[in-house]
C-alpha positions, 0 to 999 in steps of 0.5 A: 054636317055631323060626320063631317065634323066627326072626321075632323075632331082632331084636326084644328087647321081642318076646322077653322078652314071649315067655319070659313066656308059657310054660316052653318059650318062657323056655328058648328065648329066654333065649340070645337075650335074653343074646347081647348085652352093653353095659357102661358104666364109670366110672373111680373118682375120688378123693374125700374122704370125711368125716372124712379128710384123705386122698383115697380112691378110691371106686367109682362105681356105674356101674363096669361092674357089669352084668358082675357082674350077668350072672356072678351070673345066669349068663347071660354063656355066652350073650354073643355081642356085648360093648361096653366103654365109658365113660359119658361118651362125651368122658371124658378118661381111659382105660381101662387094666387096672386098670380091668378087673382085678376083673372078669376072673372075669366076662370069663373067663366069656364064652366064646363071643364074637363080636362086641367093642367097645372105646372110649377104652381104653389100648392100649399098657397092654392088649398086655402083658397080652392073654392075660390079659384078652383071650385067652379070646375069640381062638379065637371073635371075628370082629368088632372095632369099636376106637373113640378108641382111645389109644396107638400104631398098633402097638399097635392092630395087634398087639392085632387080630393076636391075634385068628386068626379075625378077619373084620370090623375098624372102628376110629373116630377114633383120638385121643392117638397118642404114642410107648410102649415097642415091642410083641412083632413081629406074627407071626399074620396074622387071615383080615381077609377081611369088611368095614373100616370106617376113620372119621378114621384118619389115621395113616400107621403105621396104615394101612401096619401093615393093608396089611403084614399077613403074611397080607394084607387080604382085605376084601371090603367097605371103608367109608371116612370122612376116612381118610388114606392110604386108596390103601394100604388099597384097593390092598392089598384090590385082589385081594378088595373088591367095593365100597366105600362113602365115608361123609360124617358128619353129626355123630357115625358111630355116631349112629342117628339120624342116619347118615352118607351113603354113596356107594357103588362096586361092584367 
């Protein structure tokens, strides 16, 4: 049964078909069915109901119910890879943590995480708080992807700095930086010793914060698109890189259908 499953990790229709046949294969394939968790959110709007003179804000149904749905199947202790983002990919807003707050019970479930995505979040607002609604993942996640992200470099920073067992870092098109209120000092230095991927991240504080890292940049594999300053970063990974790839989008990064091209360099 084990080298069944093997063939079928990363086939999902496969295993579901699979934990249908028999008792044993629906034990077996339910951690791998449930490892990965996409969660698409609305920011509530306020609207007018009938009979009213005042707005009221009413939850949109899409509002990262799936999360509530994994907690009332009990399936979130099997979340290894976790994506929060908004419907509209172009949403104005974002995402602050009143927006999450009612599904911290659910979050605080998911204790095995390896693998977290956040797009169009509100960094500045998340640092003070980050115990709070990201620390149940610092001991076990070692995979960031940070996309449109609003706020400071140094947000951005002190929020990867959190992660101690951090090994792959991407961020994509950082949008909105603007001054906020100072962040805590960044005393803890991740492992940063996997792959970076940095796509239209300009900012100067940005990439001088990564390369001053206490620890350092380990990173042994750099991909890099429209990204400013980027002498600093290959400079500081000087010691580890082993190849670097130089990524040309055609249209959209993450687009699976249609990927950007890669020059590729060896080490």
């Amino acid at each position: 049964m084990d080298e069944i499953l093997g063939y079928l990790l990363e086939d999902l229709h496969a295993l579901k078909a699979c934990s249908l046949t028999c008792k044993r294969l629906f034990g077996a394939t339910r951690p791998l069915i449930h490892q990965r968790l996409v969660c698409v959110g609305t920011r509530p709007a306020p609207q007018k109901p009938k009979q009213s003179l005042f707005g009221r804000r009413r939850r949109h149904p899409g509002s990262f119910e799936r999360l509530v749905d994994a907690g009332r199947l009990g399936v979130l202790c099997y979340t290894r890879h976790l994506t929060l983002k908004p419907t509209d990919e172009h949403s104005k807003p974002c995402f602050n943590p009143s927006d999450l707050q009612e599904y911290l019970p659910q979050l605080q479930s998911i204790t095995k995480l390896d693998s977290l995505t956040l797009e169009i979040f509100h960094l500045p607002l998340f640092t003070p708080v980050f115990d709070e609604y990201f620390g149940i993942f610092a001991n076990t996640l070692r995979h960031l992807h940070v996309r449109r992200a609003n706020g400071t470099p140094w947000a951005l920073l002190y929020i990867v700095s959190k992660f101690p067992l951090l090994e792959d870092l991407t961020i994509i098109s950082p949008a909105n930086w603007f001054t906020a209120p100072p962040v805590p000092a960044i005393t803890q230095s991740p492992p940063l010793r996997g792959k970076l991927v940095l796509v239209n991240a300009h900012p100067r504080e940005l990439i001088d914060g990564l390369a001053a890292f206490p620890g350092g940049l380990n990173f042994q594999s750099i991909a890099l698109a429209q990204c400013g300053h980027q002498q600093a970063v290959l400079v500081a990974c000087g010691r580890t890189a082993t190849s670097i790839s130089y990524l040309w989008p055609q249209g959209c990064y993450d687009s699976e259908s249609n990927p950007p091209t890669q020059t590729h360099i060896t080490m």
